[in-house]
Every structure is written in structure tokens, then in C-alpha cells.
N, C-alpha and C positions, 0 to 999 in steps of 0.2 A: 311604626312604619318608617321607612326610611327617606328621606328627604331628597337622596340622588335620583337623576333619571338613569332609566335600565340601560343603555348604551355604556355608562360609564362604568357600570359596575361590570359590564364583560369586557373594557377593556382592562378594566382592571386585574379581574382574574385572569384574563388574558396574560398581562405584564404577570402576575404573582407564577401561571404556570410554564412561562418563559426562563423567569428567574430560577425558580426550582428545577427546571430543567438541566440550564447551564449549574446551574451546584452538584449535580446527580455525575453531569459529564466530567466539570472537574475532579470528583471524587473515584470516581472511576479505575483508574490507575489504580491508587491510593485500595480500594477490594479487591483487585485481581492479584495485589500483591499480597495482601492480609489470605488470601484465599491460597495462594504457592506456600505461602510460610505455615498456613493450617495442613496440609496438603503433607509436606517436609516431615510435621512435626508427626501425623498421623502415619508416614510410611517408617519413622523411627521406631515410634511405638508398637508398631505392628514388627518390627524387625528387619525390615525391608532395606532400611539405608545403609550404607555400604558400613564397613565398622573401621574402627578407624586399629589395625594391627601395628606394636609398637617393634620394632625394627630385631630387635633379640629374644620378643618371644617365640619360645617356641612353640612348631606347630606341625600338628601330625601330616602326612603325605597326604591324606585327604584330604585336608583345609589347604594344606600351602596352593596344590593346584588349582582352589580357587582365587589364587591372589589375581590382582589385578597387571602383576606385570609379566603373566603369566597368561595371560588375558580372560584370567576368571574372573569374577563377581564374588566377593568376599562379604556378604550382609553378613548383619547383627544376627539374625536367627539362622545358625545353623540348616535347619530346612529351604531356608531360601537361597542358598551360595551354588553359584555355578561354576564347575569347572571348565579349565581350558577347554578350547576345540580345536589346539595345534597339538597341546602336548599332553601325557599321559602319566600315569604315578608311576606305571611301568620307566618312564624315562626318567622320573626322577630318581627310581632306584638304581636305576643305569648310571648317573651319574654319580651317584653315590658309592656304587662296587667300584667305577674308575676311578675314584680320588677326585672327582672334581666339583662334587657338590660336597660343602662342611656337613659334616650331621652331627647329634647330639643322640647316646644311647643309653637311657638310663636304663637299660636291660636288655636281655637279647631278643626278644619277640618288637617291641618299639621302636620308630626311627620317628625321630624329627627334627627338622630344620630351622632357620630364624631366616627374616624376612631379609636381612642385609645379606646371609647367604646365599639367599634364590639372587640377589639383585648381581650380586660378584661372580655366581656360575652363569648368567646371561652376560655379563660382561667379556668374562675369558670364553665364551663362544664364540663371539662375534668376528669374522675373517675381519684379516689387518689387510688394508686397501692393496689389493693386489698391486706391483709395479707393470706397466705396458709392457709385452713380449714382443710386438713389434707395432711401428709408428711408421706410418707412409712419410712423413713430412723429416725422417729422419735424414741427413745426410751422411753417407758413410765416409770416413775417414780411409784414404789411402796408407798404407804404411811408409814409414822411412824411408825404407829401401827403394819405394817405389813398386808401383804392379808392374809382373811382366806380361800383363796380359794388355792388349791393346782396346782404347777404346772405341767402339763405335757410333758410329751418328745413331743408327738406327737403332740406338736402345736407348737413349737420350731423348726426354722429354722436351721439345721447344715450345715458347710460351710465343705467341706471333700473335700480331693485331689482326687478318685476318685470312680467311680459308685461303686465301691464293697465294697469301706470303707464303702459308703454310707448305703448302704445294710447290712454291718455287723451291725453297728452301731443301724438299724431301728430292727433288730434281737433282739437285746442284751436290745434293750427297751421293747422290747414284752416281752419277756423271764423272764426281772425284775417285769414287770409287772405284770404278771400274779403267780409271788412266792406270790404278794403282795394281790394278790386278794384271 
């Protein structure tokens, strides 16, 4: 039998299932990662993880449209790859009759592409930033010569500190204007 009184032996196991607790929570992290990396490894082997396609190989119209910069899903297993939801094989082959996707034809019935090709025809896609057609804040340049056209107040923007300048100001043009007329 044991010679401690019963108090001490529950706080004891008290402290031991304090202790193991905090070790359980430490460790924690530490399985949820072990558990992602099991996770990873099991969607590789099933075929599920994206694969990894090297830049010139080739690949039929099928597969390329699952690439990812195509915005398909290109896994390991064949059965699992998703094709684009913008573009179509039909527009690959479009691009391909216009010259603007590379292809590779080791006969007449097969086309296929490489992966640096798809990335070069979305490249020369992409509109070059258009220039501005017209900017309010532009100021137009009079010519040499000068206009022969006269200016007016009233088509001139005044910038005034407040509604009454404003007002004065739109006065004081009428008022000149009409000595002139």
C-alpha cells in the first residue's frame, strides 16, 4: 500500500494530466502538418496533384487546354484534368490556322503544342495599353499663327473661391459684352 495520503496522489495526477495536456497542444501543429503532407502525398498517388509539364513537351489539344495558364487543371491522371472554362480546343485550332499559335505535326490527323507556345500566343494576345483619345485636363495648344476665332468668357472655365465671386465675375462678362456689341 501506499504510504502517501489520497489528496496528494490527485494532485498529482492532476499535475501529470496538466502536463500531458500542454505536450498534446504543443505537438499539435507538428500533426496537422504531418497530416497535410499525408494528405499531398495520398492526392499524388491517387493522381490528383497537378503534374508538373515541362515547358516543350508536347501536348495534344486536349491536354494543353487543361494547362493552367489556360486556366485548366492539368493533374497526373489524365481522368482528373480540367479543361478551360474561358477557352476552347476549338480556339486553339483557330489559332493555330491563323499562324499564331506554334504547333508541332508529326502527321496530318495530330496537332500538338508545347507548353512555352500556349504561354507566347497569350502573350501576343494581350492589347498593348491603349493611348488616351482624349483627357479633360488636356490644354490645347493655339497655333503660330494664332486663332482667328475670338475668345470667350463664356466658354472658359473660372476657378473662384466662392458662389458670389462666381456670380460677380459671370456679370461683369455680360456687362463687357454687351458695351462690345
Amino acid at each position: 500500500m501506499s504510504t502517501e495520503p489520497e489528496s496528494e496522489k490527485d494532485v498529482d495526477i492532476l499535475d501529470q494530466l496538466r502536463d500531458g495536456i500542454r505536450i498534446l497542444e504543443a505537438q499539435g501543429p507538428m500533426y496537422e502538418q504531418a497530416f497535410a503532407e499525408l494528405e499531398a502525398l495520398d492526392d499524388y498517388l491517387q493522381g490528383k496533384s497537378p503534374a508538373d509539364v515541362h515547358e516543350d513537351a508536347p501536348l495534344k489539344l486536349e491536354d494543353a487546354i487543361c494547362l493552367p495558364e489556360l486556366q485548366g487543371y492539368f493533374a497526373v491522371d489524365p481522368t482528373l484534368r480540367t479543361p478551360s472554362e474561358s477557352l476552347s480546343i476549338k480556339t486553339l485550332r483557330k489559332a493555330i490556322a491563323d499562324g499564331q499559335l506554334a504547333v508541332l505535326r508529326p502527321n496530318t490527323k495530330n496537332l500538338y503544342v508545347t507548353r512555352r507556345a500556349v504561354k507566347e500566343w497569350l502573350l501576343s494576345c494581350q492589347d498593348p495599353v491603349n493611348p488616351r483619345i482624349s483627357n479633360s485636363g488636356r490644354n490645347d495648344v493655339t497655333p503660330q499663327g494664332g486663332s482667328r476665332t475670338r475668345q470667350h468668357t463664356s466658354s472658359t472655365t473660372m476657378i473662384d473661391s466662392t458662389p458670389l465671386d462666381a456670380a460677380l465675375t459671370t456679370l461683369k462678362a455680360l456687362k463687357n459684352s454687351s458695351k462690345n456689341t
